[in-house]
N, C-alpha and C positions, 0 to 999 in steps of 0.2 A: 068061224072066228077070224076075225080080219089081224092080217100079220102085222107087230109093232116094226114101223118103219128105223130105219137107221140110226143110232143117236150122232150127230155129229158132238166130236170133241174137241174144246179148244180152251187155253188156259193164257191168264194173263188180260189186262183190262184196254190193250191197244187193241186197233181194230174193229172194237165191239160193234162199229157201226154195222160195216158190210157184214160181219158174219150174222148180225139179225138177219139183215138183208135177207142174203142166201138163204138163209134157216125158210124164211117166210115164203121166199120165190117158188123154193126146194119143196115146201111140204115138209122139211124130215126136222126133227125135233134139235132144238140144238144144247148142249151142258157148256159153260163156260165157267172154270172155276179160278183159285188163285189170283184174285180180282185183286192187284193191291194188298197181298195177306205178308208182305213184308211191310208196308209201311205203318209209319207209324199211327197214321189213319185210319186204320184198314177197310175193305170194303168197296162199295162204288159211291159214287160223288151224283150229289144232289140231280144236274144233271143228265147224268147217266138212268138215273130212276127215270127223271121226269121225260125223258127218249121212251124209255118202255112204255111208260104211262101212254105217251102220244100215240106209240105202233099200239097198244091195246084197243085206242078207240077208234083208227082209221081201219083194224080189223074186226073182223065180226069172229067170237071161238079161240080166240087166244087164250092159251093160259101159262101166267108167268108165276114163275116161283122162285123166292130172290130167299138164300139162308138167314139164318138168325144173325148172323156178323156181317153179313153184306158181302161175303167175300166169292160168293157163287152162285148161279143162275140158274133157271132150265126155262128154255119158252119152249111149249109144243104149238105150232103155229096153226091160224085159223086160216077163211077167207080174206083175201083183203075185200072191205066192203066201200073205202070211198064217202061218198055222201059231204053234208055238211058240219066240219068239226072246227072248232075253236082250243087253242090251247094256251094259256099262259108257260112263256120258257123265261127259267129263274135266269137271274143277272149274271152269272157266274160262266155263260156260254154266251154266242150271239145266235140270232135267228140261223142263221146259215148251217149251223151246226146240226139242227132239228130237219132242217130245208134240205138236205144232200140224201140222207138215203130213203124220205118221202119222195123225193122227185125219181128214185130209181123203182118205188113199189109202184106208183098213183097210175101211171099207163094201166096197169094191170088187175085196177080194179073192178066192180062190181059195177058200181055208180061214179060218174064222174067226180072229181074232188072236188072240192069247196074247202080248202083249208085257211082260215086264221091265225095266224100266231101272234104274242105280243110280245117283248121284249130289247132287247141291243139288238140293232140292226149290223152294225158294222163293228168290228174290233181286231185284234191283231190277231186270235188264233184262227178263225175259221174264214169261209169262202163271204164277201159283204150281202148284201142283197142287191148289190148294183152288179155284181160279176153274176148271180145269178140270173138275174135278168138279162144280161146284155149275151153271158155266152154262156150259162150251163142250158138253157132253152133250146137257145138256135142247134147245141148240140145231139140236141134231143128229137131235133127238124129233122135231123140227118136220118133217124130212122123211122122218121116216118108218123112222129108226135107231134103235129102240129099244130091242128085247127081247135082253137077255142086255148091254146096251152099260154098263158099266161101267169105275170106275176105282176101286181100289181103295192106299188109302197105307198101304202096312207099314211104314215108317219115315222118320221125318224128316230130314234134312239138311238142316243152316244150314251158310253159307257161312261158311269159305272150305275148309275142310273136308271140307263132305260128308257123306258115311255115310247118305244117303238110298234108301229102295227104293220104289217102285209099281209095278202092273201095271195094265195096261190092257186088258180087253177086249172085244172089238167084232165084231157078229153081220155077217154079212155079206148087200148085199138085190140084187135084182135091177134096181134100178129107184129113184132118188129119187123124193119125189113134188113135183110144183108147190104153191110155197106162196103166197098172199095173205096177206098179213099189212098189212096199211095204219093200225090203229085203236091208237095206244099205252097207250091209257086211262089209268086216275089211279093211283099207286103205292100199295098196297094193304096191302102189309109187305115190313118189312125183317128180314133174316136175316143172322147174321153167323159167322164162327168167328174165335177167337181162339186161337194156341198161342203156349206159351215152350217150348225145350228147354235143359237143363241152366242155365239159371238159376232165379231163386224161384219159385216156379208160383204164388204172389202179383201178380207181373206180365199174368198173365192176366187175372185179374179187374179190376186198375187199366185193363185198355186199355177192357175192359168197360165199366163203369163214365161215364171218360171218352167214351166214345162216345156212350155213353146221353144223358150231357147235353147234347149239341150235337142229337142225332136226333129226341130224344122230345118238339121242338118243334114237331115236324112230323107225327108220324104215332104213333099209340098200340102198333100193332101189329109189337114190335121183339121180335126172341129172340136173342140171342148165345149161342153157344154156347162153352164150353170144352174145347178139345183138351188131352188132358193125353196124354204119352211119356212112359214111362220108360225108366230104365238104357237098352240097349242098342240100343231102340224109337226113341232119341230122337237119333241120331246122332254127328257125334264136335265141332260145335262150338256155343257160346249162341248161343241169337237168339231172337228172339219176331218174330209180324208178326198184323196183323188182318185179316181176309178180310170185305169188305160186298157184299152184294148185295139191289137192291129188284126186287121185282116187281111188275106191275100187274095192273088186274084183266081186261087180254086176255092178258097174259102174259108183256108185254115184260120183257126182265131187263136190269139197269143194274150194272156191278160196277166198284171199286175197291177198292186194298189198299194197306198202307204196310208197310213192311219195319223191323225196330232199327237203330238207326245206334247209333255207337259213342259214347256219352256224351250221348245223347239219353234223355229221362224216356219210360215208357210212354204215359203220360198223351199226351204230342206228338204220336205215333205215332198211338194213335186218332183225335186229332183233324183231325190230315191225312190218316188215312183216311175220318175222317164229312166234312170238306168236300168232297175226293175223288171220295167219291159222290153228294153234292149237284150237285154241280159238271156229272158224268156225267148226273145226271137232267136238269139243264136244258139239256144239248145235245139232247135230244130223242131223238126215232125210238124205232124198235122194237126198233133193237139196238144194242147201246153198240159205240165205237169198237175196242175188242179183238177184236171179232167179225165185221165187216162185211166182212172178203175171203172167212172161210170162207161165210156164209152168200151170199152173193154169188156164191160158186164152185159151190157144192151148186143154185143158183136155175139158173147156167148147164147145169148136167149134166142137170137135172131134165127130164121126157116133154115132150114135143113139144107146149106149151101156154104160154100167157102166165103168169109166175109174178109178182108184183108186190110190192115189200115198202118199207116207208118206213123209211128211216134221217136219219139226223143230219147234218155237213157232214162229205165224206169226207176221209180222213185222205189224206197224202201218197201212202202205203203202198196204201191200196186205188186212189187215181187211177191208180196207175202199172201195180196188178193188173190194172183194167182194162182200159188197151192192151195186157199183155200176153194178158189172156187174147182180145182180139178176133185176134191176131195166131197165137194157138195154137187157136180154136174157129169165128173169125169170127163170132164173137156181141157185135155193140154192144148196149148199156144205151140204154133211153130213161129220161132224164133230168127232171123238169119238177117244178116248188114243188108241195110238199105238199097245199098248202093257198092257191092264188092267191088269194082275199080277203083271206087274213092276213098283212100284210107284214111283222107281227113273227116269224113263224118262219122259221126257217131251215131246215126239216126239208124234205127232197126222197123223190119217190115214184121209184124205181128200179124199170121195170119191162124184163124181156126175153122171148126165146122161147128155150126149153130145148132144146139140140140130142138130146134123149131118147136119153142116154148109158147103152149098158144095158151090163150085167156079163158081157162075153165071159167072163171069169176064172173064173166061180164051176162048181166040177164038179156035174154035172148029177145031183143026188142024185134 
């Protein structure tokens, strides 16, 4: 009789993403209850279903069981199997929001991924699909996910709307590798994309422009580029936003982006994206704050070695990853100042040992 593995426990509807995650990395079943059972709502949001919905069909043997009031879960987790899947994600989230803990399982799959999704591509709560591209990827280079890992945007969706497409896809490896990354060096250039859809494609170049003069006191080496959509390309509501990222010269990448607000000048919009990311460079570290539970979670899976990486002050969001991933891996972080002479940084050295999480999943070509 085969022993029932672990239940992990966890309560409360923040989070939900990673601790699927884990659940699914892990093997061990997960309970999440008290999902919003104070509000006046109760339950999980459209959303949140339609996330499980997605992890049921990128895995092959899941089985999810959601209460009669919504206010509690239990997934016991399958294979991740990969393949070709297609998913409408409702208006109420953007792509990105579905695209963040698919991009942390998809390495680890079965079959390489071929994922579709349709819906808002860019909005204010989650990560756009231009940061995805331009730096959740590259971070994903780092250990060692590279060849064929793409993201490609066939069409945009602004909110509230929609009408957005991309596909995502992602090779699959046997093996993370251990990263060292400790040295954030000097930010070297800044790279940017700017798009409008169905408004003046004028407004592109004003965000341009305005960005330029706030950046180009800092660093010569700046390239924005223009995203231009048309007709059909361009989805079904206006909006424009600017996408900035700096990188240094070891490679650390720093990004921030500002979305149209409704009776807001372009001109604004750039320039709370250019302080944004000034802002993002002087927290420090090697990896901006958007990034620091995936790259965090990839160090834990990583071969059986110390993987060491320095980041910035952690966010709410990765303390809390942390206990739960000790709780789902048994892997604590050692913790300790970047830089103990310098008492004006804040930047801390995260180092752990990788429990050399290898790819039962992948068929033995």
């Amino acid at each position: 009789m085969a022993q029932t593995p672990t239940i992990l426990q966890f309560s409360g509807h923040q989070y939900l993403r990673h601790r699927l995650v884990l659940s699914i990395l892990s093997g061990k079943p997960v309970r999440i209850d008290k999902i919003r059972s104070d509000d006046k709502n109760p339950g999980l949001r459209d959303y949140e279903v339609s996330l499980l919905r997605l992890l049921e069909r990128v895995t092959n043997g899941t089985i999810i069981e959601i209460s009669v009031t919504g206010t509690a879960i239990l997934l016991k987790p399958g294979i991740i199997a990969g393949g070709s899947v297609v998913h409408d994600c409702p208006l109420s989230r953007s792509v990105g929001y579905f695209l963040e803990p698919i991009v942390m399982l998809a390495p680890f799959a079965k079959k390489p991924l071929q994922l579709t999704l349709r819906g808002i591509t860019t909005d204010d709560n989650d990560l756009s699909v231009d940061i995805i591209r331009t730096v959740t990827l590259p971070h994903m280079q780092l250990f060692g996910v590279s060849e064929g890992l793409e993201l490609r945007i066939k069409k945009r969706g602004s909110p509230p709307q929609g009408g957005g497409e991309v596909q995502f896809l992602c090779p699959i490896v046997r093996q993370v590798k251990t990263i060292n990354f400790v040295d954030p060096g000097k930010v070297k250039r800044i790279r940017g994309i700017s798009h409008a859809v169905r408004v003046n494609p004028q407004f592109s170049n004003r965000m341009i422009e305005a960005s330029r003069s706030v950046l180009n006191r800092y660093i010569p080496d700046i390239y924005l580029y223009s995203d231009v959509y048309k007709g059909e390309d361009s989805g079904k509501s206006p909006g424009y936003a600017l996408t900035l990222l700096s990188e240094s010269t070891t490679g650390a990448m720093h990004c921030a982006e500002a979305i149209s607000q409704p009776g807001v000048p372009p001109e604004d919009i750039a320039l709370q994206a250019s302080r944004a990311l000034l802002t993002e460079i002087k927290r420090g570290g090697c990896i901006d704050r958007q990034h620091q539970v995936l790259v965090l979670l990839m160090m834990v899976l990583g071969s059986e070695d110390v993987g060491r990486c320095r980041l910035g002050e952690p966010t709410t969001r990765t303390i809390q990853f942390l206990r739960d991933v000790k709780e789902t891996f048994g892997t604590a972080f050692k913790i300790a100042p970047a830089d103990p002479s310098d008492q004006n940084t804040p930047d801390l050295l995260f180092s752990c040992y990788g429990v050399g999480y290898i790819n039962a999943n992948r068929s033995l070509a």
